[in-house]
LUMTI-35396 format. One record per residue: x negated, y, z negated of N, C-alpha, C, O, CB in turn; residue number from 0. Coordinates in Angstrom, 2 decimals. Glycine has a CB too. Layout:
BEGIN
ZABA    n.east   n.north      n.up   ca.east   ca.north     ca.up    c.east   c.north      c.up    o.east   o.north      o.up   cb.east   cb.north     cb.up   resi
ZABA         X         Y         Z         X          Y         Z         X         Y         Z         X         Y         Z         X          Y         Z    NUM
...
// end
This chain:
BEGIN
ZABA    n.east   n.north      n.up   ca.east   ca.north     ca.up    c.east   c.north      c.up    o.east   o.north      o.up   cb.east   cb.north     cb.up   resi
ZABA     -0.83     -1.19      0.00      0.00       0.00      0.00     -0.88      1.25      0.00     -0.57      1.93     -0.98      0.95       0.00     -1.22      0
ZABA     -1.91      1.85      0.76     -2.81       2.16      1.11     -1.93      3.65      1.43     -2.39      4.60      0.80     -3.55       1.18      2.07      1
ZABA     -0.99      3.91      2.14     -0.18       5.14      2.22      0.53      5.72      0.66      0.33      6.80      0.09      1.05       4.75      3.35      2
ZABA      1.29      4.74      0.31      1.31       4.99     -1.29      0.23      5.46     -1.93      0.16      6.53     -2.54      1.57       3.86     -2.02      3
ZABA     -0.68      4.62     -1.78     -1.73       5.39     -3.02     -2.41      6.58     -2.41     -2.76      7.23     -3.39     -3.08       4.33     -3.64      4
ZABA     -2.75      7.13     -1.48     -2.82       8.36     -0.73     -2.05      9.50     -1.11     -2.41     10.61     -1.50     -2.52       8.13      0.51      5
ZABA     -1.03      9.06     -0.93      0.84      10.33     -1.61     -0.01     10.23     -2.79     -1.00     10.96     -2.82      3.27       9.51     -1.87      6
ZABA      0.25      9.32     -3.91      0.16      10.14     -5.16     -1.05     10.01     -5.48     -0.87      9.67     -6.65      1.02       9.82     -6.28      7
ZABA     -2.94     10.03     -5.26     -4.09      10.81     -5.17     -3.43     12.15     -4.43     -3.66     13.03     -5.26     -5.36      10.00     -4.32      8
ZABA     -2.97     12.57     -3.70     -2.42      13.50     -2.91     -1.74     14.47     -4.43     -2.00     15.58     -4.89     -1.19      12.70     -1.59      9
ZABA     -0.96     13.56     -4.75      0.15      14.76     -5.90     -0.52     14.73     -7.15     -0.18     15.44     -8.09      2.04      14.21     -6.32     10
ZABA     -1.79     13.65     -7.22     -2.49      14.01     -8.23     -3.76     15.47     -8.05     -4.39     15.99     -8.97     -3.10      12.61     -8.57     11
ZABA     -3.80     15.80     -6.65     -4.81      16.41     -6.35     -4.06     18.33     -6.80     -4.39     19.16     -7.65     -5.29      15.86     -4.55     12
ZABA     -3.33     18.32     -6.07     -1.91      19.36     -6.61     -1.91     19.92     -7.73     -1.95     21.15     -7.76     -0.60      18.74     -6.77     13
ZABA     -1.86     19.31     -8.74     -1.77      19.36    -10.21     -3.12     19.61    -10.50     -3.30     20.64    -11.14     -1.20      18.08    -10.93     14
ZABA     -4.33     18.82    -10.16     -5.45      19.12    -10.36     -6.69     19.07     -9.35     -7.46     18.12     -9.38     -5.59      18.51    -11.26     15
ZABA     -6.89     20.34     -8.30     -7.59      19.80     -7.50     -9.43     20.06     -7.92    -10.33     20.05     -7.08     -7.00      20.37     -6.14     16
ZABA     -9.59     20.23     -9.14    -10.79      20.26     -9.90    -11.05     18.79    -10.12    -11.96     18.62    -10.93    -10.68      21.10    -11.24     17
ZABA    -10.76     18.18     -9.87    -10.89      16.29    -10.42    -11.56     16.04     -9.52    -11.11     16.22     -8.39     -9.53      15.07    -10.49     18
ZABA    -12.81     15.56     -9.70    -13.75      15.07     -8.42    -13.69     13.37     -8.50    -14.35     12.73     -7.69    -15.62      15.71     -8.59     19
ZABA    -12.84     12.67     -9.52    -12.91      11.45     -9.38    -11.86     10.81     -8.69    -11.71      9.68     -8.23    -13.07      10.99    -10.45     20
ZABA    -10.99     12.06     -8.74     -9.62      11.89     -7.77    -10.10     12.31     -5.89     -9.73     11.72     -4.87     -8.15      13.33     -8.52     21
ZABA    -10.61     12.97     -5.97    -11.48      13.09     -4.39    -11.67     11.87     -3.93    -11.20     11.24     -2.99    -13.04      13.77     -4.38     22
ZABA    -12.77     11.54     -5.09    -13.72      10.25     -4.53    -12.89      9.14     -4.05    -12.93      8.56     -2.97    -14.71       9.57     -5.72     23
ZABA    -11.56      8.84     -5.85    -10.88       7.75     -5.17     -9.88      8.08     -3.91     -9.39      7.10     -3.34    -10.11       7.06     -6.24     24
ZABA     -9.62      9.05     -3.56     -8.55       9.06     -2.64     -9.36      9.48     -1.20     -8.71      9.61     -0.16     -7.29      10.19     -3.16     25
ZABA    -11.14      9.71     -1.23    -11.94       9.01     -0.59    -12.17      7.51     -0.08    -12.55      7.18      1.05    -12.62       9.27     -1.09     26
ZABA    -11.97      7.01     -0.73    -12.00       5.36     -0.88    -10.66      4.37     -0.13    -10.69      3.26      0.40    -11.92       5.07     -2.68     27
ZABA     -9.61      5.29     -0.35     -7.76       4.93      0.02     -8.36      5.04      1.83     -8.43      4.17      2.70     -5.99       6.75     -0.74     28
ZABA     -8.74      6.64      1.86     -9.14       6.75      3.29     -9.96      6.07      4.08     -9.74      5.87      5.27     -9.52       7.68      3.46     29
ZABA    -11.20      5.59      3.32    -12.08       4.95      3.85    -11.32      3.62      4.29    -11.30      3.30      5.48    -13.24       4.86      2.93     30
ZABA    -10.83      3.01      3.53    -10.27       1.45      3.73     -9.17      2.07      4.99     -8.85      1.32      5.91     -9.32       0.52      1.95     31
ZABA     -8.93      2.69      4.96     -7.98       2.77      6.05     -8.53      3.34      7.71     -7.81      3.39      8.71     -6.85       3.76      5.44     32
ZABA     -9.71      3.67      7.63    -10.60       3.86      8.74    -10.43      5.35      9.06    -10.55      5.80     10.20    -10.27       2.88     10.00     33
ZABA    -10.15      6.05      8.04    -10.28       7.45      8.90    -11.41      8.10      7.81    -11.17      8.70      6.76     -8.52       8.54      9.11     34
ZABA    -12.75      7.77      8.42    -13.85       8.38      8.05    -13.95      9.75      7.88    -14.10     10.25      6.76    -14.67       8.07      8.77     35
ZABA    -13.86     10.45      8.97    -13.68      11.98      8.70    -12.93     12.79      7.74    -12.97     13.97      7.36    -13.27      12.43      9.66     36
ZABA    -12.21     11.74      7.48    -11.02      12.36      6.15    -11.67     11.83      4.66    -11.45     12.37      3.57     -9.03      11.47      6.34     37
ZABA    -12.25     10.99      4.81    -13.40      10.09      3.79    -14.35     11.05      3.25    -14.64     11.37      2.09    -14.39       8.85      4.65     38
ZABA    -14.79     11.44      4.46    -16.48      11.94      4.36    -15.80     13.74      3.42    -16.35     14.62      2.76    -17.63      12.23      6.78     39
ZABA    -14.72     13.54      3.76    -14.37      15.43      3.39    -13.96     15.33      1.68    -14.07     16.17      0.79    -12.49      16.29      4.57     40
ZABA    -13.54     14.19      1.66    -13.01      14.25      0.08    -14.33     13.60     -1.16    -14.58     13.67     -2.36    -11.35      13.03      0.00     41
ZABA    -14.78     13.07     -0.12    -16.49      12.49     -0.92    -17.24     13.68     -1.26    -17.67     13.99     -2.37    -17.72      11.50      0.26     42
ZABA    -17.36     14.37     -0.04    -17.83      15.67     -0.22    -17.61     17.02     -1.07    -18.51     17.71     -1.54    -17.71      15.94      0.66     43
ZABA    -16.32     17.21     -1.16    -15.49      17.65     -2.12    -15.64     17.36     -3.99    -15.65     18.01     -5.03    -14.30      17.06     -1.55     44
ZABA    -15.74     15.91     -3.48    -16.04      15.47     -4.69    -17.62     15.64     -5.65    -17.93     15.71     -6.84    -15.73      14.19     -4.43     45
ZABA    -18.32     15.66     -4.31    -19.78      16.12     -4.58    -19.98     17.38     -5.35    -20.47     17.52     -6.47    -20.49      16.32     -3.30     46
ZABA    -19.50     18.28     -4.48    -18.73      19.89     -4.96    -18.80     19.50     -6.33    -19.68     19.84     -7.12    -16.87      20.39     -4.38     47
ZABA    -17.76     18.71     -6.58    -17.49      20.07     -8.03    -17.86     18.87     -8.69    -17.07     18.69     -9.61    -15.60      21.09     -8.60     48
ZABA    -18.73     17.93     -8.62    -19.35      16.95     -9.84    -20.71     16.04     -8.69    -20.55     14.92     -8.20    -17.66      15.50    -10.70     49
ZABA    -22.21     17.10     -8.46    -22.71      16.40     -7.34    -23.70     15.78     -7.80    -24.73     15.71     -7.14    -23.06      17.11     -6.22     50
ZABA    -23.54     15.01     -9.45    -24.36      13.73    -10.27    -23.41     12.63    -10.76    -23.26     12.05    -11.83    -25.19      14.27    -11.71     51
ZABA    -22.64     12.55     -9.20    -21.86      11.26     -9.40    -22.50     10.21     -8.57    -22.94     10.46     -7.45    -20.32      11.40     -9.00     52
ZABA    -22.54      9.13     -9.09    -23.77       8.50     -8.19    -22.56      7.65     -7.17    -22.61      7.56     -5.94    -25.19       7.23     -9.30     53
ZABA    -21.50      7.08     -8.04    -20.45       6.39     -6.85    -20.01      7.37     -5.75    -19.82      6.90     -4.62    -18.96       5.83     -7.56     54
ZABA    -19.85      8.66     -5.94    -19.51       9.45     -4.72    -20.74      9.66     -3.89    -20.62     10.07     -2.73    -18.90      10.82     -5.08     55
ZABA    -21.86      9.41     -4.40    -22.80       9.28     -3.48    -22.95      8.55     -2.83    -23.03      8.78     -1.62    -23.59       9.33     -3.69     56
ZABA    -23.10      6.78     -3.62    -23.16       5.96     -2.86    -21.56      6.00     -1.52    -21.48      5.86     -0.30    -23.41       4.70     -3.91     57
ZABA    -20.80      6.21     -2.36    -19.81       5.98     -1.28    -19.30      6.62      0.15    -18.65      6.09      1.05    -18.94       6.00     -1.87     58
ZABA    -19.95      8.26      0.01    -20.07       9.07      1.24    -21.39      8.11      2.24    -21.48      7.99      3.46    -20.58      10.92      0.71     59
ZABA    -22.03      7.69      1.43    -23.36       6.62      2.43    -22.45      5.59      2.90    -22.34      5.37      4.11    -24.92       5.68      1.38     60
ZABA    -22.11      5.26      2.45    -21.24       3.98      3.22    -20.37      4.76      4.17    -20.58      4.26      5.28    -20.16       2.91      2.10     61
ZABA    -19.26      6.01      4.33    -18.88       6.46      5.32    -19.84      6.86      6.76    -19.86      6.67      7.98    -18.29       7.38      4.76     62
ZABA    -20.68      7.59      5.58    -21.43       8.09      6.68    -22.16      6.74      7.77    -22.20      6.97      8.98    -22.65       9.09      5.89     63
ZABA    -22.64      5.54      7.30    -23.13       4.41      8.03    -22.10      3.75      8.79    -22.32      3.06      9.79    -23.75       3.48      7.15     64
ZABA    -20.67      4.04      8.18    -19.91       3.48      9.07    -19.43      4.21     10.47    -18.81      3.59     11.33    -18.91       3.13      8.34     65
ZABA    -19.86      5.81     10.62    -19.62       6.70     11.43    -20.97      6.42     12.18    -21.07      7.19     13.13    -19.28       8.10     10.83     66
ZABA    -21.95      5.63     12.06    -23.01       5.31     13.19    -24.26      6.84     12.44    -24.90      7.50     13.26    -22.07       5.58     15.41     67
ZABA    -24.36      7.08     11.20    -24.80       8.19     10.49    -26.38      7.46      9.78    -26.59      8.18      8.81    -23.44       8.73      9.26     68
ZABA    -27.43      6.50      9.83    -27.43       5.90      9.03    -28.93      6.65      8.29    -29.40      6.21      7.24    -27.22       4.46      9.49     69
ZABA    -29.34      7.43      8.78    -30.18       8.93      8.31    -29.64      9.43      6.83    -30.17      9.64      5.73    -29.80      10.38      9.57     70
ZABA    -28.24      9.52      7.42    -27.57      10.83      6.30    -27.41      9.44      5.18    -27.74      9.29      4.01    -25.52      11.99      6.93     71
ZABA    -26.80      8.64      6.10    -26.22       7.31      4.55    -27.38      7.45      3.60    -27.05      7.59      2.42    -26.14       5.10      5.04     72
ZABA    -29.21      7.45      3.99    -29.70       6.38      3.41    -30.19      8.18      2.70    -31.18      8.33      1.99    -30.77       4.84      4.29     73
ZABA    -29.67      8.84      2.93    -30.22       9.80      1.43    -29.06      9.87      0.66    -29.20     10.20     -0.52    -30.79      11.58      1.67     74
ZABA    -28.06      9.65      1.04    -26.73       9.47     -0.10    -27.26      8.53     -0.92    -27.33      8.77     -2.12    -25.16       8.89      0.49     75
ZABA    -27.70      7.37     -0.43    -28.20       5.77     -0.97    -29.30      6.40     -2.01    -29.27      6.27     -3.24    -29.06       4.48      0.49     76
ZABA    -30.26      7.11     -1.24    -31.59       7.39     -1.99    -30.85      8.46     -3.59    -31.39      8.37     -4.70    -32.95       8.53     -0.60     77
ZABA    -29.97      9.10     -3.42    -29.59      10.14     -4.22    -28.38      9.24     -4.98    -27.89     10.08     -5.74    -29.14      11.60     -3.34     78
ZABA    -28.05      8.67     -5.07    -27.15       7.39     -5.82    -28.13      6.85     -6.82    -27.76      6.63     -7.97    -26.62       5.99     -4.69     79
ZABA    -29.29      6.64     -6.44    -30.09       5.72     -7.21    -31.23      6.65     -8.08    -31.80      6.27     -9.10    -30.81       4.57     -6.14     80
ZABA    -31.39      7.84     -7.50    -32.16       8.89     -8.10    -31.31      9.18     -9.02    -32.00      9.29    -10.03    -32.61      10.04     -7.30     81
ZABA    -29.63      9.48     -9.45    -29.12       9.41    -10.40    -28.97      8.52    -11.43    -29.20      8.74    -12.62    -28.46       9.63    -10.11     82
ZABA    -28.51      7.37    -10.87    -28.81       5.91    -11.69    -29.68      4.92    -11.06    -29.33      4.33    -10.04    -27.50       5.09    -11.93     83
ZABA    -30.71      4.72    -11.60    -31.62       3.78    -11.04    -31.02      2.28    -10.93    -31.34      1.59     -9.96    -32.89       3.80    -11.89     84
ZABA    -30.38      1.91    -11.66    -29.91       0.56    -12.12    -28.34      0.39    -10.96    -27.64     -0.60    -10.74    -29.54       0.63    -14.21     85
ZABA    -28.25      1.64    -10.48    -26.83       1.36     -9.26    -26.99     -0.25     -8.85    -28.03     -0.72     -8.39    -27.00       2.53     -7.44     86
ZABA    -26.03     -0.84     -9.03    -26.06      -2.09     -8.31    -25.49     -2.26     -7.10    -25.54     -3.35     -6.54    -25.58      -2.97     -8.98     87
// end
């Protein structure tokens, strides 16, 4: 239910669009659903206003590698792990 959870990250964003963990996940809704460009904007976003999150890092790298990016991925990757070394 991938449209569902989109709407309400969506009406959670409304209420609070300072939440960078709500970006990320409603980054993630998008990603699984293949629209990268809409991925890469809310990862980014999310970077914004919290950019020592290491999952929004790693996870804009995974958009970005899936957009044929794999330059940009592997400093998201490198900057994921410069935050937490132990990222698994």
């Amino acid at each position: 239910k991938f449209d569902e959870a989109a709407h309400h990250y969506a009406l959670a964003l409304e209420l609070n669009p300072l939440d960078a963990q709500t970006h990320n996940n409603l980054g993630n809704i998008l990603a699984d659903q293949g629209k990268l460009a809409e991925a890469v904007a809310r990862y980014e976003r999310a970077l914004q206003l919290n950019a020592k999150n290491p999952e929004a890092q790693f996870n804009l790298g995974m958009a970005l590698l899936r957009q044929s990016k794999p330059a940009e991925a592997a400093e998201r990757f490198r900057e994921a792990l410069r935050l937490k070394p132990d990222y698994a």
